[in-house]
C-alpha positions in Angstrom: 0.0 0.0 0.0 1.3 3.3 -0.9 1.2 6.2 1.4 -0.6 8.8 0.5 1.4 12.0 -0.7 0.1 15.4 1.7 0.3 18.6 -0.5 1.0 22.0 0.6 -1.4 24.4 0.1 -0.4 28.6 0.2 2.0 29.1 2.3 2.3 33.0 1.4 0.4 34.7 4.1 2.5 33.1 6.9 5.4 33.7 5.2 4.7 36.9 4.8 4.5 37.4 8.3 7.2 34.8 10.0 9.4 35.1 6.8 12.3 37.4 8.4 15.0 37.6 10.6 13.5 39.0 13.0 9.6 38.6 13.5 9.7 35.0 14.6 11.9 36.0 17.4 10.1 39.5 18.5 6.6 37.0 18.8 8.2 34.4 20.9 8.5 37.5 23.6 4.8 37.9 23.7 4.2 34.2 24.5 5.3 34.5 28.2 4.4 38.3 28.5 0.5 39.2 28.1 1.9 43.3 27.6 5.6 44.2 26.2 7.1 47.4 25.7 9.3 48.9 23.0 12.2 48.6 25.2 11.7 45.3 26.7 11.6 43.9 23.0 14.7 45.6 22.1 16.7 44.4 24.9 15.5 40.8 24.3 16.3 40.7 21.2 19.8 41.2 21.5 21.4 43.0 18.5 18.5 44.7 16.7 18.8 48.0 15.8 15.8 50.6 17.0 15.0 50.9 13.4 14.5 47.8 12.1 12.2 46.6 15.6 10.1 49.8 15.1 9.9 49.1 11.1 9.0 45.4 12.4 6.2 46.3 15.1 4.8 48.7 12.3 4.5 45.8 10.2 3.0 43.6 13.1 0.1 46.0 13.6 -0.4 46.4 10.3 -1.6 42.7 9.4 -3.4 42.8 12.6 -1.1 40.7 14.7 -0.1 42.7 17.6 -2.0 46.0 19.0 -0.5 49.0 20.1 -1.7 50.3 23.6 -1.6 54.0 24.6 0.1 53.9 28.6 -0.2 56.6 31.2 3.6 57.6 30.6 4.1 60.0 28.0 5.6 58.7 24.6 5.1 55.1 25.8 3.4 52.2 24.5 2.9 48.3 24.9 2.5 45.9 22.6 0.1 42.5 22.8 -0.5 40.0 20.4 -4.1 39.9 18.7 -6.5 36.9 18.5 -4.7 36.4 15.0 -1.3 37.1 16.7 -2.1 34.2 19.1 -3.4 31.7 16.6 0.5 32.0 15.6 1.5 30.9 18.6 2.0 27.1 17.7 3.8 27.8 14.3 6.4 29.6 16.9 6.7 26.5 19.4 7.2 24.4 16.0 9.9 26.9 14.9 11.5 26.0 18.7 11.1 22.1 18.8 12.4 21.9 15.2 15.5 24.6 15.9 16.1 22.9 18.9 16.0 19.5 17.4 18.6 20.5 14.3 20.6 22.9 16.0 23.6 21.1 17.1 23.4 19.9 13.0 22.5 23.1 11.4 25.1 24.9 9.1 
């Protein structure tokens, strides 16, 4: 008996979200914290420049993953993920178990 082959639909919007450097690993922040701020993300995320996480948070809200919420401090916001944001959540632990799995490998 021949297994059956599984095709692969559109892969495009994810991709378009989770497809650079950076995104996967800003999102992984949110999964612990129900609220993070601009500077909290910045220092987790060792090595990206302000620029590039603001260009990336932009994006985020943009396609409706994360929300951007006023504080009581002047000039400051938090971040939180969205129901869509959320429902993103597993593709991130996959990203782990399989990074985790293939890292000691990986060139």
């Amino acid at each position: 008996m021949v297994a059956k082959k599984t095709t692969v639909g559109c892969v495009k919007a994810a991709t378009d979200i989770l497809g650079d450097k950076w995104t996967p690993q800003l999102l992984r922040f949110f999964i612990n914290e129900e609220k993070v701020r601009f500077c909290q993300l910045q220092d987790l995320a060792v090595g990206i420049n302000p620029r590039t996480l603001s260009a990336r948070l932009d994006n985020l809200e943009r396609k409706g993953i994360v929300k951007r919420i006023a504080t009581t401090s002047v000039a400051r916001c938090e971040y939180s993920l969205t129901p869509k944001g959320h429902d993103l959540i597993p593709i991130i632990f996959d990203m782990e178990a399989w990074s985790t799995k293939y890292t000691p490998s990986y060139t």
